[in-house]
C-alpha positions, 0 to 999 in steps of 0.5 A: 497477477501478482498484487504486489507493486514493491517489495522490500526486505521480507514484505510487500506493498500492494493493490488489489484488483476491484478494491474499496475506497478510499485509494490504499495499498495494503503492507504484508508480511510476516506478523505485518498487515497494514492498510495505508491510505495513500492520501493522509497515510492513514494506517490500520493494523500492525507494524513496527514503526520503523517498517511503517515510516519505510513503507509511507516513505516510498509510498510518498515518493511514489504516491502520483504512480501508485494513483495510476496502478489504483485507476488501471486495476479498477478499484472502486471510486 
């Protein structure tokens, strides 16, 4: 199954199955991986700072969803 949860421009925003705490989505592209936890949007790794604003701005307004996906795929707590 496709990790994926969103896709904008040439990235994606995603979740792993199994994954470790404390809840994140991983951001993947081209020259791009970032972990962003989804609580303080925290971020390591790199990325430009205007796809990172663009990547915590949907994950904000999406925060409740995403929770249900970390929960559903059995991410470690």
């Amino acid at each position: 199954m496709d990790s994926a949860i969103y896709r904008f421009r040439n990235l994606r925003i995603a979740l792993f199955y199994g994954d470790h705490p404390p809840p994140h989505v991983h951001l993947l592209g081209p020259g791009v991986k970032v972990l962003i936890e989804l609580e303080s949007l925290k971020a390591k790794g790199r990325c430009d700072p205007k796809t990172l604003a663009e990547a915590r701005a949907w994950i904000t307004a999406n925060q409740g969803k995403i929770m249900e996906i970390w929960q559903q795929r059995g991410a470690k707590r």
